[in-house]
Each structure stands twice: as structure tokens, then as C-alpha cells.
C-alpha positions as a Python dict, from the first residue, in 0.01 Angstrom:
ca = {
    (1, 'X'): (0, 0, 0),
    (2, 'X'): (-255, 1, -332),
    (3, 'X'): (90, 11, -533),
    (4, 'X'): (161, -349, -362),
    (5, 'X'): (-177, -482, -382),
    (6, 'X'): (-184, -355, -781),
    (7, 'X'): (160, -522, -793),
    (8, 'X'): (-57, -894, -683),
    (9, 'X'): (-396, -846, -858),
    (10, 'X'): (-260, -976, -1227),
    (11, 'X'): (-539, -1098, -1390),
    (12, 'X'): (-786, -1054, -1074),
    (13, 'X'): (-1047, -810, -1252),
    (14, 'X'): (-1211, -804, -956),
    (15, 'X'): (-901, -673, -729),
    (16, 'X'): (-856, -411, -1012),
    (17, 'X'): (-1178, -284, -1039),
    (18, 'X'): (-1122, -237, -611),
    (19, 'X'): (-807, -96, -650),
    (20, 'X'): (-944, 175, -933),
    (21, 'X'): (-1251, 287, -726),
    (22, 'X'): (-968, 295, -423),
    (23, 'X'): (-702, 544, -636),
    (24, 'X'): (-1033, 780, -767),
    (25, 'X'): (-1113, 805, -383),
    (26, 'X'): (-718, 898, -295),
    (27, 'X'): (-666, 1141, -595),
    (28, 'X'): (-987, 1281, -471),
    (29, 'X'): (-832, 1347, -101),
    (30, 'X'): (-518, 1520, -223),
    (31, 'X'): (-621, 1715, -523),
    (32, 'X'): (-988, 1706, -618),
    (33, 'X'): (-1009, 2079, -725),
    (34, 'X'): (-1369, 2051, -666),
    (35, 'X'): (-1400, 1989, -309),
    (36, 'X'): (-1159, 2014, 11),
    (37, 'X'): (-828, 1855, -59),
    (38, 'X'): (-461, 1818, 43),
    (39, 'X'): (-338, 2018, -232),
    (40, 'X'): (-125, 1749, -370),
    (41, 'X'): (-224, 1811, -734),
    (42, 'X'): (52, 1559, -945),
    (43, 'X'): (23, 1301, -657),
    (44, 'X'): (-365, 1315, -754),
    (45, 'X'): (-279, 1326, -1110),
    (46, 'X'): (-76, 1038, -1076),
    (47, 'X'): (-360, 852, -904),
    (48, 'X'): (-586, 946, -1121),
    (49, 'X'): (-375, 775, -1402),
    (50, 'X'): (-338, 472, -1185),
    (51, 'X'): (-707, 471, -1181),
    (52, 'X'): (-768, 501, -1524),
    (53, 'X'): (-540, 239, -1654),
    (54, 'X'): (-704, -24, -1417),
    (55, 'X'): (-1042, 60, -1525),
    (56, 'X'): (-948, 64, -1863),
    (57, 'X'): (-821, -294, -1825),
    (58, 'X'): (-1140, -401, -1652),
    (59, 'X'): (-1344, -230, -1894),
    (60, 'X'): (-1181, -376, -2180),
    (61, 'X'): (-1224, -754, -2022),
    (62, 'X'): (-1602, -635, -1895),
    (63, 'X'): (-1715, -355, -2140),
    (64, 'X'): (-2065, -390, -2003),
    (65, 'X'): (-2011, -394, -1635),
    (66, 'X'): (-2179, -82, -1476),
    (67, 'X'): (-1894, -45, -1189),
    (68, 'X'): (-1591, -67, -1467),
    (69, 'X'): (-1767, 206, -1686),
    (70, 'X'): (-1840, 435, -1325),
    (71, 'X'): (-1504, 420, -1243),
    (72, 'X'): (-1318, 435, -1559),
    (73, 'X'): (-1570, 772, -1630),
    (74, 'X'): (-1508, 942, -1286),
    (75, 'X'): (-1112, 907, -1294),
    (76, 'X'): (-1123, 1039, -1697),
    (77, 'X'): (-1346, 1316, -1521),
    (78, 'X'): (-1146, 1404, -1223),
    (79, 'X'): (-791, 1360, -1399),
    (80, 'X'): (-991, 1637, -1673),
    (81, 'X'): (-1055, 1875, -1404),
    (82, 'X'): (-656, 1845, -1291),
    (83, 'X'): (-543, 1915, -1650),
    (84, 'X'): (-831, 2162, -1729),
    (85, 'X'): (-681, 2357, -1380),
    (86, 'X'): (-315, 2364, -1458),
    (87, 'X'): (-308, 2487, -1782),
    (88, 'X'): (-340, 2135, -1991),
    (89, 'X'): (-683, 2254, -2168),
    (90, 'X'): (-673, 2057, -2465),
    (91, 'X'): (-541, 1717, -2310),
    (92, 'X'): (-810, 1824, -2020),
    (93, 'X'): (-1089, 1862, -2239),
    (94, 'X'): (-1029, 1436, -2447),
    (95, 'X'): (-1031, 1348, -2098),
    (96, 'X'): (-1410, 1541, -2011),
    (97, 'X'): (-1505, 1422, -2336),
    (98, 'X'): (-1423, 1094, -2308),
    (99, 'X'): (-1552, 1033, -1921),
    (100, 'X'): (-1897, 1181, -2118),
    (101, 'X'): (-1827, 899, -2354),
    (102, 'X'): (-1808, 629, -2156),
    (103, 'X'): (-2089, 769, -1906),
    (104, 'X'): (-2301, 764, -2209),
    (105, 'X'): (-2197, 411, -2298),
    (106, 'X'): (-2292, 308, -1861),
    (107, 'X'): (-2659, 477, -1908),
    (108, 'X'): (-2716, 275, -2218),
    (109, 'X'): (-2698, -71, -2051),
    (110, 'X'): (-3051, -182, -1872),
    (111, 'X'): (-3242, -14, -1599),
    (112, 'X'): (-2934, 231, -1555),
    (113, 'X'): (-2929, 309, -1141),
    (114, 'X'): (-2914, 631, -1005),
    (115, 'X'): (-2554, 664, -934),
    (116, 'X'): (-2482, 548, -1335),
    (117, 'X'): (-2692, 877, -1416),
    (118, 'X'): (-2514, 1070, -1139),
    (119, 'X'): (-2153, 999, -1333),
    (120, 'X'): (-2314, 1095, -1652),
    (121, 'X'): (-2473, 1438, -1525),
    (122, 'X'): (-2120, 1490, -1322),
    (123, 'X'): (-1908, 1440, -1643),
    (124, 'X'): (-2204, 1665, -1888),
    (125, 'X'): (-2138, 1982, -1579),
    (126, 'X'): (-1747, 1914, -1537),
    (127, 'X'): (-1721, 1951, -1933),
    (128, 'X'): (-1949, 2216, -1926),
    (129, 'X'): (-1742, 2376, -1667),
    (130, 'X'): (-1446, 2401, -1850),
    (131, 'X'): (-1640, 2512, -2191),
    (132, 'X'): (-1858, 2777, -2020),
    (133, 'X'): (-1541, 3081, -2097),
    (134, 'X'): (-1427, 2966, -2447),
    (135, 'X'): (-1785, 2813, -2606),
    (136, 'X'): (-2095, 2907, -2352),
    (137, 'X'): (-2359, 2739, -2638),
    (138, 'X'): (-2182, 2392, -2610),
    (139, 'X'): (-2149, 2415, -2232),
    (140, 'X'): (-2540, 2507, -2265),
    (141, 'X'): (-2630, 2217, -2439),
    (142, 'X'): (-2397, 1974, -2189),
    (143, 'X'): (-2629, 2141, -1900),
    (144, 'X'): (-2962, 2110, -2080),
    (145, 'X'): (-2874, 1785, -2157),
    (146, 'X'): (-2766, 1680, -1764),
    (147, 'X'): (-3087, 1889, -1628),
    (148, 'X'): (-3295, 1628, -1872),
    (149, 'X'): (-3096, 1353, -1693),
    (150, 'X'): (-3206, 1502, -1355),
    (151, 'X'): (-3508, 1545, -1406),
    (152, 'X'): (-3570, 1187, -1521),
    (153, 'X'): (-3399, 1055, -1263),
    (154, 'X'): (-3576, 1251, -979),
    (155, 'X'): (-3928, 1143, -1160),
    (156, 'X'): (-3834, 762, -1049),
    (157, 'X'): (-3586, 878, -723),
    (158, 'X'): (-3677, 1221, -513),
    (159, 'X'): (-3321, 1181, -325),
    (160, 'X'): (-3203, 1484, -138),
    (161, 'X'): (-2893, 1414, -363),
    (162, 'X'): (-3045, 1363, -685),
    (163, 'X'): (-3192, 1738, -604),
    (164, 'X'): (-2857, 1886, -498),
    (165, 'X'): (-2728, 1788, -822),
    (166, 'X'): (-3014, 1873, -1014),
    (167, 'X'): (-3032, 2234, -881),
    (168, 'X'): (-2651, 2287, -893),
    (169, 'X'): (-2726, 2221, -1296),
    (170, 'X'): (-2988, 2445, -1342),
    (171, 'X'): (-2772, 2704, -1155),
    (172, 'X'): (-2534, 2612, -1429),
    (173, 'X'): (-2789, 2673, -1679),
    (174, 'X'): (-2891, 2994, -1537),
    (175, 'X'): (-2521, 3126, -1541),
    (176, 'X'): (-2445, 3007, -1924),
    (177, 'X'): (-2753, 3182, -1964),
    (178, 'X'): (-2632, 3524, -1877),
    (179, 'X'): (-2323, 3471, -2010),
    (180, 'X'): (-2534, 3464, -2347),
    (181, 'X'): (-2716, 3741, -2228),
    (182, 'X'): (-3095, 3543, -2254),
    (183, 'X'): (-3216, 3665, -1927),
    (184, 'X'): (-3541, 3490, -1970),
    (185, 'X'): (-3402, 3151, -1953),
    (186, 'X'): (-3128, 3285, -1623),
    (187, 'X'): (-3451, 3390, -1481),
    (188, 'X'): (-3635, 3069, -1584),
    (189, 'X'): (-3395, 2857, -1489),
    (190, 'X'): (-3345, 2979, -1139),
    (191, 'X'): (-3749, 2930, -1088),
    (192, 'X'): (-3715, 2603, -1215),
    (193, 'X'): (-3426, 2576, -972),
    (194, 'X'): (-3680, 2676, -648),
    (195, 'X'): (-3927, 2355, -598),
    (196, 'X'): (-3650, 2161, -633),
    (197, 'X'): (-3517, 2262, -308),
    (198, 'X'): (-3836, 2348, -91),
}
């Protein structure tokens, strides 16, 4: 059905951008390997890609329209995750980077929202994620840098899910930690970590 409606959008940037947030949400369902999914990982791949080459067109005919950039950075994100997964580190890893990119790009247009921060902090702990084994300092500094987001962005919106994500990164922060064996700042982290929830 979206392969027919793609097939009719031509130069409807509007359809597109629809039809992108629409393949994210379907490669989510069958492979996400972050949350439950079908287990369809190339059929989520292969959405993914869908996704990505619409929002690429959209963002190259909008480059500063917040919804191109948030889906054009998720799909890069989850399509990362897939290749990070299955043994495709290094094409995994330009696809993190770049979702980090562009997220960067979406949080420097005006009065970013809280769901333009939310791709940035996701794409700064995915990358992290799939640093944390080989290079623990850099996937340090991508969690630092997405706590600082967090925090921010709970200053101006105490959400429930702003504060889920914030204390899933400083749980992030706390593990990198060990892994570089600086209890302190585990410790530290994890007791930042408590307010946040209570």
C-alpha cells in the first residue's frame, strides 16, 4: 500500500514527508532491535531505506523544515542500529553519525521543540551504544553531551518522557563509567539518576 501511494506522490513533498514518517513507523514494527518487533530484520532494513530516501528528497527541497530533518535523522538512526546488529559496523556507524548530523542541524533552527531534542539525545545514546565496546571515551562524551540536552530540555519541559530518557542516559553514563573504571562518576551518575525519577 505505501509502495503505491510512493508510486503517486511525485513531486508532493508533503505526501513524502507522510509516507517517510509512515515507513520509520513500519521498519520499527518488524525489526526495531530496540523494542518488541516482528523479527523481520531486511524487511525493516528495506523500510528503513525507503524512509531515508524520501526524507532525503524532502530535506533536500526543505533543508530547514523540523519534520524532514526528524524523520530523515530517526530512519539514518534506526537503519544504524540494523547494520550495527548484523555485523555491518562500519556502514552502521556513517549511518549513527550522520542521524547525529542531521539531529544537530534540527536543534539549530529556532525554539527547537521537545521532540527535535528527543531525536538528537536518541541518535547521541544509539551511537553511543554501538561505541561503548570498541571506544567507551567517545561513547562518554555522546552521553555527556545527550544528558546536557536532557537536562535543558527538562529545565523548560518536566515530561514523564523527557525524564525516562534523561535517566536511561545517565544510566548510560554510569555504565561507560565503569567500563573506564571511574567509579566516582558510575556512582555519581546513578545519584544524579535518582530525583529524576521520584
Amino acid at each position: 500500500y505505501l509502495d503505491s501511494l510512493e508510486a503517486e506522490a511525485g513531486r508532493d513533498l508533503s505526501l513524502k514527508q507522510e509516507l517517510a514518517e509512515a515507513y520509520v513507523r513500519v521498519g520499527d514494527a518488524l525489526g526495531d532491535p530496540r523494542a518488541a518487533n516482528l523479527g523481520k530484520i531486511k524487511e525493516a532494513r528495506a523500510s528503513y531505506d525507503k524512509a531515508i530516501r524520501l526524507g532525503s528528497e524532502v530535506y533536500a527541497a526543505l533543508p530547514r523544515d523540523s519534520a524532514a530533518l526528524r524523520v530523515y535523522s530517526d530512519a539514518l538512526a534506526r537503519r544504524g542500529d540494523i547494520l550495527s546488529s548484523t555485523g555491518k559496523s562500519t556502514d552502521g556507524r556513517a549511518d549513527l553519525l550522520k542521524a547525529v548530523e542531521v539531529a544537530e542541524e534540527l536543534n539549530r533552527l529556532p525554539n527547537p521543540s521537545g521532540s527535535d531534542v528527543a531525536v538528537l539525545v536518541s541518535a547521541l545514546n544509539r551511537t553511543g551504544d554501538h561505541l561503548e565496546d570498541q571506544n567507551p571515551e567517545e561513547a562518554m562524551r555522546l552521553y555527556r553531551r545527550a544528558a546536557q540536552q536532557m537536562e535543558d530540555l527538562l529545565s523548560r519541559e518536566p515530561l514523564d518522557a523527557h525524564r525516562l530518557r534523561a535517566v536511561q542516559t545517565y544510566d548510560r553514563i554510569a555504565r561507560a563509567a565503569h567500563a573506564l573504571g571511574d567509579a566516582a562518576t558510575s556512582i555519581a551518575s546513578y545519584r544524579r539518576a535518582i530525583p529524576i525519577i521520584e
